[in-house]
Steps between C-alpha positions, in 0.01 A plus 500: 500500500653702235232667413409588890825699526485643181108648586684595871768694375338691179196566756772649763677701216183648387399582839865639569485754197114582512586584894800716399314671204207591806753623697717691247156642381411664880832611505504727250156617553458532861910573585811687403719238619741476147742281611257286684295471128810459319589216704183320478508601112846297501299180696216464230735587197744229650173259580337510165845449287541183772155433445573523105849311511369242666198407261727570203732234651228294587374521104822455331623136722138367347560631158840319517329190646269510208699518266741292566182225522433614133880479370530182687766674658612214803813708653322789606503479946344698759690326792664850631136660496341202638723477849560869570235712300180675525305219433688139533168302429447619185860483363551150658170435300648632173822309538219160573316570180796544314640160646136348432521653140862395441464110624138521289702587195756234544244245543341592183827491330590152624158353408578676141812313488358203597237518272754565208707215557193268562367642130878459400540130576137384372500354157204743397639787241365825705548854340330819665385808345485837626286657295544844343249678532536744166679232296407150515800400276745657755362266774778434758565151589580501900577106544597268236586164685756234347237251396353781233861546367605158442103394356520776243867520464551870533706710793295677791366796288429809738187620152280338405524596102886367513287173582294581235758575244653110575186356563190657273262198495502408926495888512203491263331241680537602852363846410173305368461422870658833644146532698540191664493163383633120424637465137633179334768544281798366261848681465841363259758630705825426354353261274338307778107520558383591838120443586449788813204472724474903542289749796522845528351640822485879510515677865478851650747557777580835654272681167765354260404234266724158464415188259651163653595253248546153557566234253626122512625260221195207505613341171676241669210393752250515230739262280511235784115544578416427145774221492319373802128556335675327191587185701172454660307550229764242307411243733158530513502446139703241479346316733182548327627405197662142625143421643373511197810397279603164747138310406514590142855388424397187718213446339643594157792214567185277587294547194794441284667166659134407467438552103886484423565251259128360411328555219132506628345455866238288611182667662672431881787688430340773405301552810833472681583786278256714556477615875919543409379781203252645678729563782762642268208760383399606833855587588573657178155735532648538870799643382366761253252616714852545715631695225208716432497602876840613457417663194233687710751632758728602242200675274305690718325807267632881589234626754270760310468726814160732560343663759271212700361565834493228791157475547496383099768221550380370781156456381599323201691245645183457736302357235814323343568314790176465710362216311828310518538572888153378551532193335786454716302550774683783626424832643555789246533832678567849276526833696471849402367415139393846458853727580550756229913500552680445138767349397706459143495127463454244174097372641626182319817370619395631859220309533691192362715578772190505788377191345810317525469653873182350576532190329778452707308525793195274417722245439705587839190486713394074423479354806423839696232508730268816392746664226487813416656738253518902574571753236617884578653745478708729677754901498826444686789736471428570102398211403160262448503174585220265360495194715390127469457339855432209541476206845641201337819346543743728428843556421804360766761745468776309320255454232417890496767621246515110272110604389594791294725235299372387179328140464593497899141322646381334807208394344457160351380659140613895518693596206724707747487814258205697652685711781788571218235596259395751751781612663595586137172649399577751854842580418376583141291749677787618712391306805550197686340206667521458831374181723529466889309226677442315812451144397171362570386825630529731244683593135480879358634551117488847413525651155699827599476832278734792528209793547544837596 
């Protein structure tokens, strides 16, 4: 609508003056009428400055309308324009733009605040840089939240090398990761050690660079995981260790009322002896072979890493394990033996760690009806996953987190050390082992490799 009028009356200006300059221009040529010409000199003179004046007004309201959109500038009104000038629509539409602009603004500024109390009250240290873009040591830190204070016992510091002064080794460590990153690391503030779980995420925002920090204290949950890790693995040992001590020390108290105080036995006595000793043996050889699976866990060599490809690994524990699938009557299926993706792995240890996998799963699938075992492998999100599936029995989900415990078994005669032996061997590697299954369906372990 705005517009339309606009067009309407620059078109009827222009037509006034071009008409005026016609007829001032026969005038002079075709008349002596002087004060005839110097009246319609006055007209167009008068027409054009109008014609002037009121673009120039026109062009100075929307330079004032821009800027104050660029200043921000919320106070500046158009209301006496908008109800009684030249062009109402427009000015009422500055005044709604500036409105729009001004309850936009205070939006944004109440989400900030929100924001900055939620980051205020979380128990997460959170520092954020504004980087400079000549000096990096002159960074400006533009929120420092109360968690970050009282974790690294320092005041809100508005630079980042007054941080640094206090603090050289977290400001050492965080600029390891300055790209981007998760760090691990161990501070003694104030004589007391801290163990931070550190990320540093770096973003763009409006073509000036910030760093967000965020850090947390996990010294005291990794203290009561390993107390907890501690207490299973306690009483799996100990009750190992009564199963095999109880018979001896009953047997032991058997054996000696029976020879206690006689100088020789007769040929009966000893056979009642003997089954007694021989029982005593198998327990003892049942607890060292205890021991030396503990020993195993506890001993595992430092992976010798070089550059294998997939295809390779999976090929050779093809032949390793074919034979021993087959004789178990069970369905041995390796894919994509001949991929030419590498990885830095110990050969060794990780195919102790597939043939703990598989073994597994052989002895899972007695009693299955057609049994099968499926090896692969597979990219997701940076990282290859080498997976053992198998249709046995499975795993019920309270069980799912007890099998990674050591000497933990559901099997008559398993040693209970295998899936620690290979978690181990995968966090050696700076994986991890993952299982999920659907019992009597389906069970995946996968041997997963950080790989970019």
């Amino acid at each position: 609508m705005f517009y339309q009028r606009f067009t309407f009356r620059l078109l009827l200006n222009l037509l006034l003056i071009n008409s005026l300059a016609l007829l001032l221009t026969y005038l002079i040529l075709k008349t002596q009428l002087w004060f005839t010409i110097a009246g319609v000199s006055c007209m167009l003179l008068i027409s054009i400055i109008s014609l002037y004046n009121y673009i120039n007004q026109i062009r100075a309201d929307i330079k004032r309308f821009i800027l104050a959109i660029k200043t921000r500038d919320h106070t500046l009104n158009f209301r006496n324009k908008s109800t009684k000038g030249s062009f109402p629509d427009l000015y009422s539409s500055f005044d709604d733009i500036i409105k729009t602009h001004k309850d936009i603004q205070l939006e944004q500024d109440a989400m900030f605040q929100l924001i900055k109390t939620i980051l205020q009250q979380v128990p997460v240290g959170v520092i954020v840089l504004k980087d400079n873009n000549t000096v990096h040591e002159q960074a400006e830190i533009s929120f420092f939240n109360e968690a970050a204070a009282a974790l690294l016992k320092v005041p809100a510091y508005k630079y980042w090398h007054r941080l640094k002064e206090h603090l050289p080794l977290f400001a050492a460590e965080i600029q390891r990761i300055e790209k981007g990153g998760k760090r691990f690391l161990e501070l003694k503030i104030q004589d007391k050690l801290i163990q931070l779980s550190t990320e540093v995420i770096p973003i763009n925002l409006y073509n000036t660079n910030y760093r967000i920090i965020s850090f947390q204290n996990i010294k005291d949950e990794i203290e009561q995981k390993e107390i907890e890790a501690w207490n299973r693995l306690i009483g799996v040992i100990s009750h190992e260790i009564l199963n095999s001590i109880t018979p001896i020390s009953s047997l032991s108290d058997t054996v000696n009322t029976m020879v206690t105080n006689k100088d020789s036995l007769n040929k009966e006595e000893l056979e009642d002896l003997k089954p007694a000793i021989q029982a005593i043996k198998r327990r003892s050889i049942g607890l060292l072979d205890f021991v030396k699976d503990y020993r195993l866990i506890a001993e595992l060599p430092t992976p010798e890493l070089e550059s294998h490809s997939i295809g390779e690994i999976l090929q050779h524990i093809q032949i390793l394990m074919q034979p021993f699938a087959s004789a178990k009557n069970v369905k041995l299926t390796v894919g994509q033996t001949s991929s030419k993706i590498t990885i830095n792995i110990d050969l060794k240890l990780v195919e102790q760690a597939l043939i703990n996998l598989i073994t597994n799963s052989i002895h899972a699938l007695e009693d299955t009806t057609n049994p099968q075992i499926e090896i692969d492998y597979r990219l997701e999100q940076n990282k290859l996953f080498i997976d053992v599936t198998d249709n046995g029995k499975g795993i019920e989900p309270e069980l799912a987190e007890k099998i990674f415990v050591p000497f933990f078994t559901t099997r008559k005669n398993g040693s209970g050390i295998g899936l620690t032996i290979t978690r181990n061997i995968m966090k050696m590697h700076y994986g991890n082992l993952e299982v999920s299954s659907i019992p009597q369906e389906k069970t995946i372990f996968s041997l997963v490799f950080n790989y970019v």
